[in-house]
C-alpha positions as CSV (number, residue, x, y, z in Angstrom):
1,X,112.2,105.1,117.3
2,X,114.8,102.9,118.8
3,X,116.6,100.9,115.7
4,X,119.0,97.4,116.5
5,X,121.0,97.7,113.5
6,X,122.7,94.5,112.6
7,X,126.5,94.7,110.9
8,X,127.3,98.0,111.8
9,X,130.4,97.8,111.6
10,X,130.6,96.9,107.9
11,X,130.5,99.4,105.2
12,X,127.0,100.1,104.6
13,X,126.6,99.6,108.4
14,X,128.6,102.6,109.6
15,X,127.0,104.8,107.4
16,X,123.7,103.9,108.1
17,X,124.2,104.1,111.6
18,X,125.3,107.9,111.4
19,X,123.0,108.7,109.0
20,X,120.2,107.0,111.2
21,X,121.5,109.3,114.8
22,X,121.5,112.7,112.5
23,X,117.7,111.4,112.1
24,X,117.3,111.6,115.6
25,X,117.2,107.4,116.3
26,X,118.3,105.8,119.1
27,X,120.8,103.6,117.9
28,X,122.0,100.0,118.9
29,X,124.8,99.1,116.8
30,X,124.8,95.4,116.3
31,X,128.7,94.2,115.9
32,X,131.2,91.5,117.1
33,X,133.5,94.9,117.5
34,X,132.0,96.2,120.4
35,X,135.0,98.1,121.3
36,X,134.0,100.1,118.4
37,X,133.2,103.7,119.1
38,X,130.1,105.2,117.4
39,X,129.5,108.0,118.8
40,X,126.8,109.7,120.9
41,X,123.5,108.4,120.9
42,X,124.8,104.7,119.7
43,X,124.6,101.6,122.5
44,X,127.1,99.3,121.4
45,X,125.5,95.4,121.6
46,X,127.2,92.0,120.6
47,X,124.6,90.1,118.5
48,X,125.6,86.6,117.7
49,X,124.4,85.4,114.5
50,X,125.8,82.1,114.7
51,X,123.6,81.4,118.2
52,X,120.4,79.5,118.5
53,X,117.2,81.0,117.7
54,X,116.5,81.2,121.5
55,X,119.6,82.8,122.5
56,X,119.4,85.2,120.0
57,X,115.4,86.4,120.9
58,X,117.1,86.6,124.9
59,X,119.8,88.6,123.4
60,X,117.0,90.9,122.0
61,X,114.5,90.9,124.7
62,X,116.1,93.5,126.8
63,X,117.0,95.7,124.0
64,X,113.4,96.9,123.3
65,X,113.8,97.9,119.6
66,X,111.0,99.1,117.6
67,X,112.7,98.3,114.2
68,X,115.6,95.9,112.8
69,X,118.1,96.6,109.9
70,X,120.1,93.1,108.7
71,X,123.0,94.8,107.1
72,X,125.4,92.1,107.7
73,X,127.3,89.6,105.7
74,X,130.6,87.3,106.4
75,X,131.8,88.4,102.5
76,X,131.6,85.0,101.3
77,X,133.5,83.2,104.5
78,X,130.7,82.1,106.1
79,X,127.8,82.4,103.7
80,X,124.9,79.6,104.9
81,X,125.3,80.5,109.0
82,X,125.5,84.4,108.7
83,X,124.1,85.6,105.2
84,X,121.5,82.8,105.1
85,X,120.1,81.2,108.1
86,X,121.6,84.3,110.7
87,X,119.3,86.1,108.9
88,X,116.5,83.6,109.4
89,X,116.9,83.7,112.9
90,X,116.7,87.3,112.9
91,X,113.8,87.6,111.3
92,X,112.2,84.8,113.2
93,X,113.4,86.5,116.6
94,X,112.0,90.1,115.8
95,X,108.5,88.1,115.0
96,X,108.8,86.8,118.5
97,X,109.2,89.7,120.1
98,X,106.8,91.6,118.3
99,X,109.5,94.0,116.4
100,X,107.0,94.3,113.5
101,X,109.3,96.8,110.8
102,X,112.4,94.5,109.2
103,X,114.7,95.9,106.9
104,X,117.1,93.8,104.8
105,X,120.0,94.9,102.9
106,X,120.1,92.1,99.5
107,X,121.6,92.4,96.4
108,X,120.7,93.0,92.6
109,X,117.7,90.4,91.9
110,X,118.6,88.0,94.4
111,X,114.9,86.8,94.5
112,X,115.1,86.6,90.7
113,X,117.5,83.1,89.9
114,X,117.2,83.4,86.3
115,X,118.8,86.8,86.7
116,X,121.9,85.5,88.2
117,X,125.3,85.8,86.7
118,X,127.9,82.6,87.5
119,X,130.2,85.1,89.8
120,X,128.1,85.4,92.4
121,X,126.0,82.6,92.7
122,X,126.7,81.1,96.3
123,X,126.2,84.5,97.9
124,X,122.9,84.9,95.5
125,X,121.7,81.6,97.0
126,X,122.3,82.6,100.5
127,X,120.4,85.9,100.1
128,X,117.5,83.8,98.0
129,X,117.0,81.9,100.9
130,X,117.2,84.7,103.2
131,X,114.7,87.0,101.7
132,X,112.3,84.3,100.7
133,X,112.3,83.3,104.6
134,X,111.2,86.9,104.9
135,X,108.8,87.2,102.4
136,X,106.8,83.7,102.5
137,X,107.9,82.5,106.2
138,X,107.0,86.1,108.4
139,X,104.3,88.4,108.7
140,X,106.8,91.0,109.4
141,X,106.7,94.7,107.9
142,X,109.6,94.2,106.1
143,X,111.4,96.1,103.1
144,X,114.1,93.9,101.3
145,X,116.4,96.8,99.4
146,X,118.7,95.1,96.2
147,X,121.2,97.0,95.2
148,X,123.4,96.7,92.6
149,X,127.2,96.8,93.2
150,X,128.6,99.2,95.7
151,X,131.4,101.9,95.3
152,X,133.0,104.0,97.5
153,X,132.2,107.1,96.3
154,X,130.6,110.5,98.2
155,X,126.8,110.4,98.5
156,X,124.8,112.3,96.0
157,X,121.4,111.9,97.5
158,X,119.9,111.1,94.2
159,X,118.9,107.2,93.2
160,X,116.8,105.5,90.9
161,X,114.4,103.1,92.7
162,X,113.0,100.2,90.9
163,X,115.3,100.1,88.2
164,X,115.4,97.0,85.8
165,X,119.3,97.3,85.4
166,X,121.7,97.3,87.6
167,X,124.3,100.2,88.6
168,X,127.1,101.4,90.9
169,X,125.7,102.6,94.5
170,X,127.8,105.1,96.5
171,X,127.5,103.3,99.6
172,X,126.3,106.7,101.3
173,X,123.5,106.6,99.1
174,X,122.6,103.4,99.8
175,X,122.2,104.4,103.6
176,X,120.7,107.1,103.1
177,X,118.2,105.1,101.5
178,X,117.8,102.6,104.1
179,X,117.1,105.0,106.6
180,X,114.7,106.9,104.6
181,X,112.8,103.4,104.6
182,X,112.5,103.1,108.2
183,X,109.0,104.5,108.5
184,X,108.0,104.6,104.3
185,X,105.0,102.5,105.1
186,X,104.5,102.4,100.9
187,X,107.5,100.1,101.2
188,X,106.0,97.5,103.7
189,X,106.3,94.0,102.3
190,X,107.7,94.7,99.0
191,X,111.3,94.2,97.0
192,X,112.7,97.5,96.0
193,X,116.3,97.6,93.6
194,X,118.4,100.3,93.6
195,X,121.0,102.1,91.8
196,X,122.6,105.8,91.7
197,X,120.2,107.9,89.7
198,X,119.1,111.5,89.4
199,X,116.1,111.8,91.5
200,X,116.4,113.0,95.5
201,X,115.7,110.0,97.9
202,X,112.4,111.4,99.7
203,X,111.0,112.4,95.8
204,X,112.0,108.5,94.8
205,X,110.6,107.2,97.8
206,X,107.3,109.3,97.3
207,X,107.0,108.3,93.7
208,X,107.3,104.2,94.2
209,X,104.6,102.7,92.4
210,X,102.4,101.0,94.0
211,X,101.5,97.4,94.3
């Protein structure tokens, strides 16, 4: 599979897009920092979140992608045109085209308001809006993965998916968990949270409950 992955060059970004090329994917790394070197098997592409919806499906066109990751986020300096609505037009794009699997990087219960602490709640409110587009707006295959908050630690390999409290994530792990969703069709069109845990990721993935 070919993969556009969106914010690579932020911290769950770069791992995700090594972990994704020791997969075997072909790789486009979606970044403003396209002097960025990743590597062999990685084709570097400026996507512009804060372009039109047109612009954006011309940008795309060409690149012939059979999935999308949206692992990108302004870190609360430009929440409602990159976090929110450039994930809108993402989503909206990749239905145009016909890119049918979507996978969105959230956070902890971000569709769930009444969850919501005060510390976060403008960057809560951007991925609300973002995810909801997602789920009620697209027909996309999508998988929206809400972790809690991220560490930089080493990667483990073991999670706990579906959790009802939150936890630390190595950032590895979390990765390593996004790629693992790229074809878990028992993941299409459902909310998954995550935290570090002590079960391997292919065993967690396996053992998702249905719904």
């Amino acid at each position: 599979m070919k993969v556009l992955v969106v914010g690579a060059s932020g911290r769950v970004g770069e791992e995700l897009v090594k972990q994704l090329v020791a997969d075997g994917r072909e790789v486009v790394a979606g970044t403003r920092h396209t002097d960025q070197d990743f590597g062999a098997g990685v084709t570097v592409k400026n996507v512009d979140l804060l372009a039109d919806e047109a612009t954006l499906i011309g940008e795309l066109r060409p690149l012939a992608v059979d999935a999308i990751y949206f692992v990108a986020g302004s870190r609360g300096k430009n929440l409602l045109q990159i976090d929110a609505f450039g994930a809108v037009k993402l989503e909206n794009a990749a239905e145009a085209l016909g890119i049918k699997r979507f996978i969105m990087l959230s956070s902890w219960n971000a569709t769930s308001p009444a969850e919501w602490g005060e510390g976060l709640r403008d960057y809560n409110i951007a991925k609300f809006f973002a995810d909801r587009w997602l789920m009620d707006n697209t027909k996309l295959d999508y998988t929206i993965l809400q972790p809690g908050s991220l560490v930089e630690e080493p990667a483990t390999g073991l999670v706990a998916l579906d959790p009802t409290e939150p936890g630390k994530n190595a950032i590895p792990n979390v990765a390593a968990v996004l790629a693992a969703l790229l074809q878990a069709e028992n993941t299409y069109r459902r909310v998954i949270t995550m935290h570090d845990g002590d079960v391997a990721i292919p065993d967690a993935l396996r053992e998702l409950k249905s719904i």
